[in-house]
C-alpha positions in Angstrom: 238.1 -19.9 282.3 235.4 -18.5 284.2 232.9 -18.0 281.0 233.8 -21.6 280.3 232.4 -22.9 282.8 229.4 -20.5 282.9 228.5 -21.8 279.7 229.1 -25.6 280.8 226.7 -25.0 283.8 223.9 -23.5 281.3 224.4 -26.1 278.9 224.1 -28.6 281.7 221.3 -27.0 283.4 219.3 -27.4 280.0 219.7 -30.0 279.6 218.3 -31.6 282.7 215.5 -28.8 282.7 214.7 -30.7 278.9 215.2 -34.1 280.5 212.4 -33.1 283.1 210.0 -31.3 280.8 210.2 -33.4 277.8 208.5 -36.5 279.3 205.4 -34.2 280.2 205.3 -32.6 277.3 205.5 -35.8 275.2 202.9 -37.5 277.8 200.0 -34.9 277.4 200.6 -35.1 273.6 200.1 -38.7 273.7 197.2 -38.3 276.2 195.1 -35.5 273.6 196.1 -38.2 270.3 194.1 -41.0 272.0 191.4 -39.0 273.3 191.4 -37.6 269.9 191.2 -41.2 268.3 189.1 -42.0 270.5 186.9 -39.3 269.8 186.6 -40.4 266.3 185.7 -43.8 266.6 182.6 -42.9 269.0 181.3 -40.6 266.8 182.0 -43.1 264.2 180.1 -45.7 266.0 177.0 -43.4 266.7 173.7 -44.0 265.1 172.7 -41.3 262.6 168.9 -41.3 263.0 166.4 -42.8 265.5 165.8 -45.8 262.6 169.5 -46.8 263.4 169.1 -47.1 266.7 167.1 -50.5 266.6 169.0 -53.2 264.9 167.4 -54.5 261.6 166.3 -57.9 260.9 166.4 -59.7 257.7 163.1 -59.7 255.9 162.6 -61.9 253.3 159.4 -62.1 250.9 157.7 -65.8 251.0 157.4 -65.5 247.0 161.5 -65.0 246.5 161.7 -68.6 247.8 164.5 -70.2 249.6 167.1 -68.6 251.3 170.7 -69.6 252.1 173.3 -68.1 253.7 176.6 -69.5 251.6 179.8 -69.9 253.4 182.9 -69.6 250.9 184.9 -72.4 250.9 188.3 -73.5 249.3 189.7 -76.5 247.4 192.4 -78.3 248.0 192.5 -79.6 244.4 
């Protein structure tokens, strides 16, 4: 009887030592995948070169001739 309950106090221990733990555990490996993700998406988002770094305008030629910026558009036909 006595190893019984020797064995139902471990089990019992464990399981509230895993209940305690776990939630840390499972925070911090939450915490380092976003900080990963983030990670990746700012270096993602940085310029490559120093010509990056200054956003481009549209140049044009005056001899191409007009242009138009078309907006798609769909019929109800």
């Amino acid at each position: 009887m006595e190893m019984f309950l020797t064995v139902i106090l471990i089990l019992v221990l464990l399981f509230w030592l895993a209940g305690r733990v776990f939630p840390l555990l499972l925070g911090l490996w939450i915490k380092r995948k976003v900080d990963k993700f983030n990670n990746l998406n700012n270096f993602n988002n940085r310029p490559t070169s120093p010509d990056e770094q200054q956003p481009k305008n549209k140049i044009v030629d005056k001899n191409v001739g007009e242009y138009v910026d078309f907006v798609e558009t769909k019929d109800e036909n």
